[in-house]
Structures are given as structure tokens and as C-alpha cells.
C-alpha positions as CSV (number, residue, x, y, z in Angstrom):
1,X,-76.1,28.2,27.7
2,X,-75.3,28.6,24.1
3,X,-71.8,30.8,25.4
4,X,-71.0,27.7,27.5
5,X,-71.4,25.3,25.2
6,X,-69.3,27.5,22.2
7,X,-66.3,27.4,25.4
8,X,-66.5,23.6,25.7
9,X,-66.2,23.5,21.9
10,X,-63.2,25.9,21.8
11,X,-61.6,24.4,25.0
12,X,-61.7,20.5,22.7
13,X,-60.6,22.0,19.7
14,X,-57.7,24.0,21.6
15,X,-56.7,20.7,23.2
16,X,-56.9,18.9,19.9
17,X,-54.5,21.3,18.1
18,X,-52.6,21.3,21.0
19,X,-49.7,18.2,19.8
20,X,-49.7,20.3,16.6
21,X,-48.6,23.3,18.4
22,X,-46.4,22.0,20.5
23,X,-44.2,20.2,17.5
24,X,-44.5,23.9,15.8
25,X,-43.0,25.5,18.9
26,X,-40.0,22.7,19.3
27,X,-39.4,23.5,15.6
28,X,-37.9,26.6,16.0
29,X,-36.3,25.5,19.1
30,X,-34.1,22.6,17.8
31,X,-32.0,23.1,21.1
32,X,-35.3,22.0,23.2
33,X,-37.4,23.2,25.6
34,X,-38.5,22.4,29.1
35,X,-42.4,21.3,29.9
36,X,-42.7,24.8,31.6
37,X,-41.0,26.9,28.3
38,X,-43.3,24.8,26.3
39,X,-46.5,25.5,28.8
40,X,-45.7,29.7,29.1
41,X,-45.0,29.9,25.3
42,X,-48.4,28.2,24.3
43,X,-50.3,29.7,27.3
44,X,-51.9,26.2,28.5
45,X,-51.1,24.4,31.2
46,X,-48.0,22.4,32.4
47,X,-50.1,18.9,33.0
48,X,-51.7,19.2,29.8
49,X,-48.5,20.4,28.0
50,X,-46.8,17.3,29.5
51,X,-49.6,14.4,29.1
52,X,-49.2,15.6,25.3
53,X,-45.0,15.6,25.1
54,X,-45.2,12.0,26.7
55,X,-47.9,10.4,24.2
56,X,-45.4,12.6,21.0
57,X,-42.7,10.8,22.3
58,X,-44.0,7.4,22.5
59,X,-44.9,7.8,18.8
60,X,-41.1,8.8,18.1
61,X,-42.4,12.3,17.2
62,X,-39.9,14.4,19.8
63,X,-36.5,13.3,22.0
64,X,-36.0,13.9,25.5
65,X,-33.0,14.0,27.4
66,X,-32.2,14.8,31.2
67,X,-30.4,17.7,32.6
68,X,-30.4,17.7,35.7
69,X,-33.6,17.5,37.3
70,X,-35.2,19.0,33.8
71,X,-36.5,17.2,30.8
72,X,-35.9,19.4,27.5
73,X,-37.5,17.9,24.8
74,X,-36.7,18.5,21.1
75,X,-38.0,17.0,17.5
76,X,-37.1,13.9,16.9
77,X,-34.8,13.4,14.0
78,X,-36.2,10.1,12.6
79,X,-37.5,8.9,9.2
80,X,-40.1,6.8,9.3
81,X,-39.2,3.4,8.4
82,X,-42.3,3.3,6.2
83,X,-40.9,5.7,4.1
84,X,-37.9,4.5,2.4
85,X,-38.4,1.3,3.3
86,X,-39.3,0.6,-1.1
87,X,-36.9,3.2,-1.9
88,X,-33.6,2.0,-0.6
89,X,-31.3,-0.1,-1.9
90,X,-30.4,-1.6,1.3
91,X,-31.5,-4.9,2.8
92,X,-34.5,-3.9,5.6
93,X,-35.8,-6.1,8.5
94,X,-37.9,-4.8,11.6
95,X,-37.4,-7.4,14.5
96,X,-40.0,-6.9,17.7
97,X,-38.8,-7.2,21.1
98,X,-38.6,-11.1,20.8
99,X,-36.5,-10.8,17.3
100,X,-39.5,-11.5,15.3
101,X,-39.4,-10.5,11.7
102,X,-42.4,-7.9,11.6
103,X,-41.4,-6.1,8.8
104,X,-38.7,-6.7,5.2
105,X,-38.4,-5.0,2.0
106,X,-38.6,-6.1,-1.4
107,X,-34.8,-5.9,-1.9
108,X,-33.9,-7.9,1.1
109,X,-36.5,-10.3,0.0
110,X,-35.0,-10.1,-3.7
111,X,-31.1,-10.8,-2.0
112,X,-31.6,-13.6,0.6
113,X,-33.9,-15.6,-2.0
114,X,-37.0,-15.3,0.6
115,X,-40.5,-14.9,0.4
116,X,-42.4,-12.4,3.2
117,X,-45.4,-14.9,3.9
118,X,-42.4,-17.2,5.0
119,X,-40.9,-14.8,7.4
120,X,-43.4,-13.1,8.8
121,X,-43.9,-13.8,12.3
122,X,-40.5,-16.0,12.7
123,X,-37.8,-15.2,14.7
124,X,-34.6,-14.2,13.1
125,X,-33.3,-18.1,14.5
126,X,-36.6,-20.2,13.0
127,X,-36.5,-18.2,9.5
128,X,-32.3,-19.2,9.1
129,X,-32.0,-16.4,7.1
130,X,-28.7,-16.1,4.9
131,X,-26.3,-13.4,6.6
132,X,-28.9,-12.6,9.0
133,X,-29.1,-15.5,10.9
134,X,-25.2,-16.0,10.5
135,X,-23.4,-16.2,14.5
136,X,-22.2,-13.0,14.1
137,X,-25.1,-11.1,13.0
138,X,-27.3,-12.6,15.9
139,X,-24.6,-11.9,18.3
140,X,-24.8,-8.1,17.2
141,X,-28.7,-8.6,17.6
142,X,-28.4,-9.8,20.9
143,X,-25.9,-7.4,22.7
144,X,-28.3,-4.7,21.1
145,X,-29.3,-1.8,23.7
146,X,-29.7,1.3,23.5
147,X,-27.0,2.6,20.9
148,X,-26.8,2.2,17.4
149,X,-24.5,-0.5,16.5
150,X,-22.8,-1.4,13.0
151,X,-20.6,-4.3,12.2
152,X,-19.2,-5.8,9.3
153,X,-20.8,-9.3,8.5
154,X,-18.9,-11.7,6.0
155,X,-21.3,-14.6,3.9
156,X,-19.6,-17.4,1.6
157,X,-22.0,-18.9,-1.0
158,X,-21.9,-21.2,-4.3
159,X,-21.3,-18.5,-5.9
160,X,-18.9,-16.3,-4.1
161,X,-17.9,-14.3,-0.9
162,X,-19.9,-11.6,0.1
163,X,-19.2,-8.6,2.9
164,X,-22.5,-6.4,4.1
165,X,-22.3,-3.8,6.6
166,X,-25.3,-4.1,9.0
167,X,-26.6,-1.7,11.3
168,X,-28.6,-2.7,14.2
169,X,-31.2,0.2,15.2
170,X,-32.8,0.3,18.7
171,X,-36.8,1.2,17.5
172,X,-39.7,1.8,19.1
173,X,-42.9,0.8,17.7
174,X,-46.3,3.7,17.7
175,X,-47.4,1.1,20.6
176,X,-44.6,2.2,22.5
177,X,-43.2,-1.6,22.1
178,X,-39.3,-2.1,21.5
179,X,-37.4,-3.4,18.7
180,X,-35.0,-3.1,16.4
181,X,-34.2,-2.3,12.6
182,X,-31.9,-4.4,11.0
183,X,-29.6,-2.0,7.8
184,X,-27.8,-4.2,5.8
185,X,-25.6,-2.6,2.5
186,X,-24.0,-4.8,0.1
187,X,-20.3,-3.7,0.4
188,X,-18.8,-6.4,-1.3
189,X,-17.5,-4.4,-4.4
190,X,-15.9,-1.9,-1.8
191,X,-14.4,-5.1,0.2
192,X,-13.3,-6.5,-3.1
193,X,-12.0,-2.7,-4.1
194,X,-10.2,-2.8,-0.8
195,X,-8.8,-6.1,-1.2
196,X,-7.8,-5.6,-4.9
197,X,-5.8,-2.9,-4.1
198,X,-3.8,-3.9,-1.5
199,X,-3.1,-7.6,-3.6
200,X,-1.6,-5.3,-6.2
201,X,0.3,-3.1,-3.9
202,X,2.1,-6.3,-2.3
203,X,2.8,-8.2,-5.5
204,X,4.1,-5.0,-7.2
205,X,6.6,-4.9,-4.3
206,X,7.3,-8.6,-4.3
207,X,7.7,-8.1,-8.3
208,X,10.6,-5.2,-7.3
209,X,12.2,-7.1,-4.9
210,X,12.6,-10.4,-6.2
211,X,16.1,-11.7,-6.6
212,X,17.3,-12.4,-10.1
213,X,17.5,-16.3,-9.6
214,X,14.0,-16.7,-8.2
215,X,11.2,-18.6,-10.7
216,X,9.4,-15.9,-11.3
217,X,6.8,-18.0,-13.3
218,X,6.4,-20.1,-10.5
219,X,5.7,-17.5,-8.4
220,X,2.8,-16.3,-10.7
221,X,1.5,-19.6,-10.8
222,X,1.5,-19.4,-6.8
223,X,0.0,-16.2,-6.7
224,X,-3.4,-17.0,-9.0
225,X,-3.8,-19.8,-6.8
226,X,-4.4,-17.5,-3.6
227,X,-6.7,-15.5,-5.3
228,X,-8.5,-17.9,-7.2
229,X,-11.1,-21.0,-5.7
230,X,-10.5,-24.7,-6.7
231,X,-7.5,-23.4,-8.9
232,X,-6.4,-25.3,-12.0
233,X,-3.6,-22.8,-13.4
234,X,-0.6,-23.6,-15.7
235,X,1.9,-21.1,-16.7
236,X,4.2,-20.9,-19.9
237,X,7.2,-18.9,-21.2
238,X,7.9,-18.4,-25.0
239,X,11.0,-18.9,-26.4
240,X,10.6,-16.2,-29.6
241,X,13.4,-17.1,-32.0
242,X,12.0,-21.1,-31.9
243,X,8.3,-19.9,-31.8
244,X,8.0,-22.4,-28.6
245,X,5.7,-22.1,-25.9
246,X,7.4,-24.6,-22.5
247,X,5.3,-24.7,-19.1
248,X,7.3,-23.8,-16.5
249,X,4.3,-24.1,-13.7
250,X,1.5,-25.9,-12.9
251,X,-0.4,-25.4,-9.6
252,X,-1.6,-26.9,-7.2
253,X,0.9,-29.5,-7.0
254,X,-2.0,-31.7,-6.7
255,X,-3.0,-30.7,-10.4
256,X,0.8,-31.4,-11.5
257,X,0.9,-34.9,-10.3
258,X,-2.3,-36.1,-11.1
259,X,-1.5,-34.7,-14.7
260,X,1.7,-36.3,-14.5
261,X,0.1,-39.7,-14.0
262,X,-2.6,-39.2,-16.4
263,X,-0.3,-38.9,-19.6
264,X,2.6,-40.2,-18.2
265,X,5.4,-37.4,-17.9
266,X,6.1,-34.6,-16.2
267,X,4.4,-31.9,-17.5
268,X,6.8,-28.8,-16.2
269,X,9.0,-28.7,-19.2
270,X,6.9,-30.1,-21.8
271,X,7.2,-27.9,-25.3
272,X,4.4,-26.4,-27.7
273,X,6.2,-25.6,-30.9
274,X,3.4,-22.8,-32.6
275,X,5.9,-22.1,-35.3
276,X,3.3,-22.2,-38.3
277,X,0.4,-22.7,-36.0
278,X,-0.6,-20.3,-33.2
279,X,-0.1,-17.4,-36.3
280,X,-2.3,-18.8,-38.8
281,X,-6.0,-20.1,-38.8
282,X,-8.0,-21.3,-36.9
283,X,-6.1,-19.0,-34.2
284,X,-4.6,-16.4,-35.4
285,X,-3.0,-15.1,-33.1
286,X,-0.1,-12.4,-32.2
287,X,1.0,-10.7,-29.8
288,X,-1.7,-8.1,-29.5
289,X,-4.3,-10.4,-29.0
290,X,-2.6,-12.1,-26.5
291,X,-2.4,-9.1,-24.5
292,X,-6.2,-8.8,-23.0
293,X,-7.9,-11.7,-21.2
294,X,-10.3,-13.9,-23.1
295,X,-12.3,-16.6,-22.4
296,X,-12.0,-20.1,-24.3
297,X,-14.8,-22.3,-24.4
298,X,-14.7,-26.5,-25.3
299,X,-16.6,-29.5,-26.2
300,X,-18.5,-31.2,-25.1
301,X,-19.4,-28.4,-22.4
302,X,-20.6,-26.0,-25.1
303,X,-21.9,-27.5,-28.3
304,X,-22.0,-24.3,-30.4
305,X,-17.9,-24.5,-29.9
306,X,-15.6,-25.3,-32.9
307,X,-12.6,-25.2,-30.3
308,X,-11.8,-28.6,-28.9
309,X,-9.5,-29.1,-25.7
310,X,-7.5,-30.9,-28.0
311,X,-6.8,-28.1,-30.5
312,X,-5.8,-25.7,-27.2
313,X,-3.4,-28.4,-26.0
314,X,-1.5,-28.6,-29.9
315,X,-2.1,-31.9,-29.5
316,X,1.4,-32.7,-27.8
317,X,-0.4,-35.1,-25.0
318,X,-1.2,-38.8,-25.3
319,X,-4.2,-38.6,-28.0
320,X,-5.8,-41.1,-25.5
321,X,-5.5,-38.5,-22.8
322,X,-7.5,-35.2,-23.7
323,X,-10.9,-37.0,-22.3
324,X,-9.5,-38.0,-19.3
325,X,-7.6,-34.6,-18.5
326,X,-10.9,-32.7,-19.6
327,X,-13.2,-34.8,-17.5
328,X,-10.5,-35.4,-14.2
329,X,-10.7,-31.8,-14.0
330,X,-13.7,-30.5,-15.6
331,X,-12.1,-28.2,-18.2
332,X,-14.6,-26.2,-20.0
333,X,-13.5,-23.1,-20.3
334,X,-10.2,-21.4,-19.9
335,X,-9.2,-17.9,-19.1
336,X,-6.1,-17.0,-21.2
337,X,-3.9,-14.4,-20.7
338,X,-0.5,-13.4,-22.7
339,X,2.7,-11.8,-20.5
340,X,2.7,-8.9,-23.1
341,X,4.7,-5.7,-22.4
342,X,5.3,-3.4,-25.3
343,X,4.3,-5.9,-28.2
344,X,6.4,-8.6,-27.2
345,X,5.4,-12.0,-25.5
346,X,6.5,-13.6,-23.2
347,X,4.6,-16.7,-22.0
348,X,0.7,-17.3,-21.0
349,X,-1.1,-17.5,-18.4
350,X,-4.3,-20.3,-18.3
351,X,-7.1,-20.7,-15.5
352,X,-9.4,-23.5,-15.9
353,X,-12.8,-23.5,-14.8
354,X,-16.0,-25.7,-14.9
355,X,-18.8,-24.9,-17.2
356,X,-20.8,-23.3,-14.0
357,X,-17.5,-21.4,-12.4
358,X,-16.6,-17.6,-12.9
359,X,-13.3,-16.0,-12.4
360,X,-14.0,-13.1,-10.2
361,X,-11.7,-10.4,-9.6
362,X,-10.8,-10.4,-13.3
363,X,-9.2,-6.8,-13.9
364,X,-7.4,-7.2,-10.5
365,X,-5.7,-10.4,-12.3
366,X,-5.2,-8.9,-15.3
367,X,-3.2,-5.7,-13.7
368,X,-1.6,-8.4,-11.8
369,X,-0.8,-10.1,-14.8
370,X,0.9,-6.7,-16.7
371,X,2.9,-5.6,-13.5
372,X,4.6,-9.8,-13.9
373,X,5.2,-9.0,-17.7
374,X,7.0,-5.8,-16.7
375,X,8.8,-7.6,-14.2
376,X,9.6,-10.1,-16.8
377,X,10.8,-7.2,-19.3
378,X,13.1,-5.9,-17.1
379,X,14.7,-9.2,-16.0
380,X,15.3,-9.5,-20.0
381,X,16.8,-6.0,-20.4
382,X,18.5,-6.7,-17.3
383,X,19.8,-10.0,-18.9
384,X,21.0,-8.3,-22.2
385,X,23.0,-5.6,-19.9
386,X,24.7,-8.7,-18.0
387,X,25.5,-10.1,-21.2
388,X,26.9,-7.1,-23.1
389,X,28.8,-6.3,-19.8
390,X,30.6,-9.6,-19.6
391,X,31.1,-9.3,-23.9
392,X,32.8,-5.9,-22.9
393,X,34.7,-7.1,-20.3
394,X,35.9,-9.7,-22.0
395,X,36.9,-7.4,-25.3
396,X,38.9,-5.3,-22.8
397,X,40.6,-8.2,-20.8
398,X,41.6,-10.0,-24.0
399,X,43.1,-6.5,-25.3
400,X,47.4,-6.5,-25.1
401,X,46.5,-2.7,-24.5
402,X,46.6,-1.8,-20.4
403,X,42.7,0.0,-20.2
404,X,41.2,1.0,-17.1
405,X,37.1,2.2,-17.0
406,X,36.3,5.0,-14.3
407,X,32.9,5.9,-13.6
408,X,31.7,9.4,-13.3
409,X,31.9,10.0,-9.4
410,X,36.0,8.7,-10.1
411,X,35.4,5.2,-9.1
412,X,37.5,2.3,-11.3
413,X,34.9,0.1,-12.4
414,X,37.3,-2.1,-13.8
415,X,40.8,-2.5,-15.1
416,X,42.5,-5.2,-17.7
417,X,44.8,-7.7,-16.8
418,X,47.4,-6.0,-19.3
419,X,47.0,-2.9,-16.9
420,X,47.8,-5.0,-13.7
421,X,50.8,-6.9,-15.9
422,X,51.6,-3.1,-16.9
423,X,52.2,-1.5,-13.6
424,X,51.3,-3.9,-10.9
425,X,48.3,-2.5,-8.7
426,X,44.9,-4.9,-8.9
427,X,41.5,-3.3,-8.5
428,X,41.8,-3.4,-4.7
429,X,44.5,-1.4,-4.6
430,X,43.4,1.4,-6.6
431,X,39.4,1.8,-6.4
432,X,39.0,4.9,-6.8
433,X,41.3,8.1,-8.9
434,X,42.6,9.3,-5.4
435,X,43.9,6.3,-4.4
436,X,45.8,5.7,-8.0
437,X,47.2,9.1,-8.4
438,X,48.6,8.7,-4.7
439,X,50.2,5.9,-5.5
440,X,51.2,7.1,-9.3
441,X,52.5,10.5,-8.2
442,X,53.9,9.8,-4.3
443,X,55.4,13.2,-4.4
444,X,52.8,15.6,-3.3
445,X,54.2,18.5,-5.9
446,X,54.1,15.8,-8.7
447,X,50.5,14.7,-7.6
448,X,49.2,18.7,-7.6
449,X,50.5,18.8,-11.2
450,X,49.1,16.1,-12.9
451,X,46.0,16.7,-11.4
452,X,45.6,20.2,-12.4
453,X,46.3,18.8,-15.6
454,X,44.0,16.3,-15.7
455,X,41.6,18.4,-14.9
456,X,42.3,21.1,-17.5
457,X,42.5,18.7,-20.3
458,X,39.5,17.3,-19.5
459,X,37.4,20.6,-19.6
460,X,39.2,21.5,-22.8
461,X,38.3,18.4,-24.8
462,X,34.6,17.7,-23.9
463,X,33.0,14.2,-24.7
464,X,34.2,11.9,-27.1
465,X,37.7,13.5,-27.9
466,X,40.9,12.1,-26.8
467,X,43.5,14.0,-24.7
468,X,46.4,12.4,-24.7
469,X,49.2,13.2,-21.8
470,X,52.5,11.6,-20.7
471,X,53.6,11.8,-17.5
472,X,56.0,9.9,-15.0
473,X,54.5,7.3,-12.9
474,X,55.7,5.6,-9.8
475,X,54.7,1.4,-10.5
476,X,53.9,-1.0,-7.6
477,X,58.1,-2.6,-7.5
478,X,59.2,1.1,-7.2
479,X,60.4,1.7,-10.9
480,X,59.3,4.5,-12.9
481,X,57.9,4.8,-16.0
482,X,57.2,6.9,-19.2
483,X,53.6,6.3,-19.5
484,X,51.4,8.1,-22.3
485,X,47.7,8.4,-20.6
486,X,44.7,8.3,-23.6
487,X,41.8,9.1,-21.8
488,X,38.1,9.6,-23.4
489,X,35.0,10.9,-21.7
490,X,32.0,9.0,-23.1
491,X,28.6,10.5,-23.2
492,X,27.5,9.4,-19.3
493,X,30.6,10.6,-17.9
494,X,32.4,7.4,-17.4
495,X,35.9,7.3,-18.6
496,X,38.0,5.0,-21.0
497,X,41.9,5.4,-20.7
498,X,43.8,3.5,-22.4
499,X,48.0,2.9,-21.3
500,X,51.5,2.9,-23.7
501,X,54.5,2.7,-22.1
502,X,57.1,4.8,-23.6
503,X,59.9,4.8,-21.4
504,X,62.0,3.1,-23.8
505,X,61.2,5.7,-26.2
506,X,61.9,8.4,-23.7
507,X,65.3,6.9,-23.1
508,X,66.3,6.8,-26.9
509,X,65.1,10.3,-28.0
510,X,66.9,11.1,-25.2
511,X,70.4,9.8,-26.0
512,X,69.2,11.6,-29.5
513,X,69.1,14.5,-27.9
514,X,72.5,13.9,-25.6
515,X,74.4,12.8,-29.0
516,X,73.1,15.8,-31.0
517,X,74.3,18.6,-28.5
518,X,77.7,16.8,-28.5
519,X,78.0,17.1,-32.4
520,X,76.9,20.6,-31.8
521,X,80.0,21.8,-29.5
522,X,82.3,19.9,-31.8
């Protein structure tokens, strides 16, 4: 009796341990195993074996999948909510099969500004949950099956746009219930990253590509505006020998006009003259501390502020005005930035903003902000080129001396009107040294010659020296002519020749020559 009852005893505690043994047999298995593997491995039976696989895998402890007509059961690879649901960063709901909320965390309470004794119990609908409850969150919720799925859910506030990515979890509940587990991350800053990016990349090639005549201030105006809600932006140049600021945008044209009829001009145009004010006290300013963004607060938005609206405006408005202007378009603060590149100025940037608004995106702006003062560096080293182009070409053109200019690869970049007067060809007929030395030198012999000349003298003088040559060249009516070539390589390549035409003086010191051999036979 007592060896019976010990057997019973061992037989419960066998079948006890027996859930235990089977997960330590799966373990080391991660492949799986079939009900009868699992049954000859433990030595029990195959009914017990699979009573116990089907009650593990209704409490998520083990997988199964079919193949063929066999079950093959592995460890489940799950994390109970429960034990990162505190611990994540993430935004956590548990729906039941009727999208109940049954379960948040702290951080998704913290996020969507809701307490857990006021969703508990609702559907995701009742409880109108921000992002959650947003038509394309619930559509993901309802289309939920089987598989994992993860969408990208966009959510505008007051105070900004925000991007989550949320992942909708099939679950199943120790009851053996359905649901789902609703993941939500915060990828805004990666969205904003993203977008930041890819602003910079296109204006960077807009910046590149933008013709010479376009308004490139206007377009920096235009650009803040995309980028920036309920915009109020005016741009300025600076003018550095007169010390004068002029706004050359103001956006939206809504802003402009209403401006416009508020002090009663235009105010694209309008001068700041800072001569003796912007550089002394109470600003202080230079170019260097125009170069990062700052912040400008007014009265009467913040008290503790000496700065009025007044004093940022120079005072060149209607004195009546500044109240009205502050007030129409609630100008407390305003985000100042200088076109700076290499310590000098160029014009400033303003964004307006109510004493509640933010500027987001601010060091995607600013970058913005440096690539348009580059652009506007170039376009004024580009100007001075022009200008000492046209100066040069004008001081050769206005010479009495015949010049010509060839470029490196032997192209004539320009010739002199004295040249053209000289021996007849224009630019279009002789653009580049082949054409003019086969029109010079028609005879092929000739040509070979003062090539090979050219060429030696060339490589004999170097840079900067000239190498003076005279030979006999062929004009556009036909005539020939004594012509004495000066030709100087300058330090790029490009070559400056210069023209004197010495037939005449051929012709004498010949006769010289003719006269002097007669006296000699005589």
C-alpha cells in the first residue's frame, strides 16, 4: 500500500515537471521537434506530451508550425510585454480582440497627454486618442491579422508636426484570447533629419544653378517661407561703402501689402542707413556677430527687454506705425540672421514670430542661410571678374596698338579693333591659331616654318618674357605685310601679342641695302 501510494506521488510530480521538461528539451532543439521526438526523448507518453505542448502554446511559451501532416514545435521567441513595458522608450498600448485599451505605459501616457483610469476599458475610437486614434492608425488596426504590420503615422499639433512609426503586433493573451500590441517610436527627429537633408541638397543645387539675373534675395525670402508656418520674413542686402541696409523681399505678399498700407509705401526698397549706429551701442554689432542666429525679443511681449520694435526698425517708419505693425502681426520676437561669408556682410535675414511660436528646424535654416551667402560671394567675385574683363577689354580696344589675347588650348579670346583695321580678319574668321596661321601663311612651306618657330621661341623664353619675331603675312585684301609679332606668355598660359607693322621699314632698309652695294661696285 505504502509502495502504491509513493508511485501515485512520483507519477504527479513526474507530470508536474513535465511542461518544464519539455521547454528544456525544445531548448536545445531550436529547429523543433515533433509530439513523438518530444514523447521518446522524455520517455512519457505522446497524449500526455501533447495535452502539455497545446496548454505551452496557448501561454505563448513554444511556436508551432505545420509540415506536412506534422506539427514541430519550437520555443517561442517572445518577450513578455510585461517586461519592458516601463523600460522602453516607446509608446505601448495592448488592444483586446474588440480594440479595447487593456493595457499603456507610462511614456505613452506621458506623450498623448492621457491618464490610464481614462482609457482603460475604451476602445481605441471612444478614448480619441492623439495619433492612435488618427484614420490611418485605426485603418492599420483594422486590416490587422496574422502578420506583424508597421506603418508610418504623421500627427500635426499646436506645436508642431510629428512622424511615429507604429507597429501593430497580433498577441495572444495567457487566456488564449486575441489581440494586439500597439509599438509606437517617436521618429520625428529622423523625419526631420531626413527632410533637412534633402532641403539642403535641393537648394544647394538651386543656389549653383541659378542664372546671374535672378533675385536671389527674393528667392531666399521664398524659400523660409516653405519651411517656416505662418511666415512673416523680410530680407535685406547691405550696401558696405554707404553702411546701408535696403529690403529687397518681404514674404508672403500678403505681409508686403498689408505693410504697404499700414505706413503708407512700399516697403521693398526702403533704406536703413547704420552708418554710426548698427556699430556702436546699444547694438554693437559687426560682422561676426551677425554671422550666427540670434533671437530678438520686444516690448511689450517681454517686459525684462530694453529692445523696443522701434529701435530694430531704426526708426525709418511712420513713428505712428510701430504699434500697429507690432500688434497686425504680433511681432515679439525676431530670429536674425546675417549673409556672412568670410567676414564680410552682405544683407540679413529676419523671421518674426509671436511670443508663443518657435522656429524649428533652426540649424537646417542657418546652413541654408551660409550655402545663400556663398552663393551671394560668388555672384560678387563673379561681378568684379565681369567688371575687370570689360575694364581690360576696353584698355585693349582703345589701344592704337593691333593686340590679340589667345587662351591656353590656342583659342583667340579676343582681338582689338586696331588688329581688325591692321590686317582685316574679325574674330569669326580667325578663332582659333590654326585658322589664323592658315590664313597668315597660305603657303604650306611658309606655314611649317613659322610654326616651328613659334614653337621654339616659345619654349626658349618661358613666362613673362617677350620673343619678338618678324615674319611675312598674307592680310585679308591679299597684300602682304612686314609684320613684327611680340608675343608674351602670362602665368596661366594665355597669350598677349601685340602687332607693328614694319613693311615700310623693310622697304627702306632695303633700298639702303640696294643703294649701298651699288656704291660698293663703283
Amino acid at each position: 500500500m505504502i509502495y502504491r501510494c509513493d508511485r501515485d506521488a512520483c507519477a504527479m510530480q513526474e507530470e508536474h515537471d513535465l511542461p518544464a521538461r519539455i521547454l528544456r528539451a525544445l531548448r536545445f532543439r531550436p529547429k523543433g521537434m515533433t509530439i513523438t521526438e518530444v514523447a521518446k526523448q522524455l520517455g512519457v507518453t505522446r497524449n500526455s506530451v501533447s495535452k502539455h505542448l497545446e496548454i505551452l502554446q496557448i501561454a505563448g511559451k513554444v511556436d508551432v508550425r505545420q509540415i506536412g501532416n506534422a506539427k514541430l514545435y519550437s520555443l517561442a521567441q517572445r518577450v513578455p510585454i510585461s517586461a519592458f513595458l516601463c523600460f522602453t522608450k516607446n509608446l505601448i498600448l495592448i488592444l483586446d480582440a474588440d480594440q479595447r485599451i487593456v493595457q499603456v505605459n507610462d511614456q505613452c501616457l506621458k506623450h498623448l497627454r492621457c491618464s490610464k483610469e481614462n482609457l482603460i476599458g475604451r476602445t481605441v475610437r471612444e478614448a480619441a486618442l492623439p495619433v492612435v486614434s488618427t484614420p490611418e492608425a485605426l485603418a492599420v488596426i483594422d486590416e490587422l491579422e496574422r502578420e506583424q504590420v508597421i506603418a508610418d503615422i504623421r500627427y500635426a499639433r499646436e506645436d508642431g508636426e510629428f512622424f511615429y512609426q507604429m507597429q501593430a503586433i497580433p498577441t495572444t493573451f495567457e487566456d488564449g484570447d486575441k489581440g494586439c500590441t500597439l509599438v509606437l517610436e517617436d521618429i520625428t527627429e529622423r523625419k526631420r533629419y531626413v527632410r533637412n537633408m534633402e532641403f539642403l541638397a535641393r537648394t544647394a543645387m538651386e543656389l549653383v544653378d541659378m542664372p546671374p539675373e535672378a533675385d536671389i534675395y527674393q528667392y531666399i525670402a521664398e524659400t523660409i517661407v516653405k519651411v517656416v508656418p505662418n511666415p512673416r520674413c523680410y530680407v535685406h542686402s547691405y550696401d558696405e561703402a554707404k553702411q546701408e541696409f535696403f529690403i529687397r523681399a518681404m514674404t508672403p505678399d500678403s505681409i508686403r501689402n498689408k505693410v504697404k498700407e499700414i505706413i503708407g509705401e512700399d516697403p521693398v526698397g526702403m533704406v536703413f542707413p547704420v552708418r554710426g549706429v548698427f556699430y556702436a551701442a546699444p547694438f554693437n554689432e559687426s560682422s561676426s556677430t551677425f554671422f550666427a542666429m540670434r533671437e530678438m525679443h520686444f516690448r511689450p511681449y517681454f517686459e525684462d527687454e530694453q529692445l523696443s520694435f522701434e529701435d530694430a526698425c531704426l526708426h525709418v517708419f511712420p513713428e505712428d506705425t510701430y504699434e500697429r505693425l507690432q500688434q497686425r502681426f504680433e511681432v515679439a520676437k525676431i530670429y536674425l540672421t546675417g549673409l556672412v561669408w568670410q567676414e564680410q556682410l552682405f544683407g540679413l535675414v529676419g523671421i518674426c514670430m509671436g511670443p508663443d511660436e518657435v522656429l524649428e528646424d533652426k540649424h537646417a535654416i542657418e546652413s541654408f542661410l551660409r550655402q545663400a551667402s556663398i552663393a551671394l560671394a560668388r555672384r560678387q567675385t563673379e561681378e568684379r571678374l565681369r567688371r575687370s574683363e570689360a575694364r581690360f577689354r576696353d584698355l585693349i580696344d582703345s589701344s592704337p596698338v593691333p593686340s590679340a589675347v589667345i587662351e591656353s588650348g590656342g583659342r583667340y579670346a579676343y582681338i582689338n579693333r586696331a588688329f581688325t583695321d591692321l590686317f582685316g580678319y574679325t574674330l569669326e574668321d580667325i578663332p582659333t591659331g590654326k585658322d589664323w596661321f592658315r590664313l597668315a601663311f597660305p603657303d604650306e612651306t611658309q606655314r611649317r616654318e613659322a610654326i616651328a618657330v613659334w614653337k621654339a621661341d616659345r619654349e626658349q623664353a618661358g613666362p613673362g618674357r617677350p620673343r619678338p619675331r618678324t615674319f611675312s603675312v598674307r592680310c585679308r585684301d591679299g597684300e602682304e605685310k612686314a609684320i613684327r609679332f611680340s608675343p608674351v606668355e602670362l602665368s596661366d598660359g594665355t597669350e598677349y601679342v601685340t602687332y607693328e607693322d614694319v613693311t615700310e621699314e623693310r622697304r627702306v632698309y632695303g633700298t639702303l641695302l640696294g643703294e649701298i652695294a651699288q656704291l660698293r661696285k663703283k
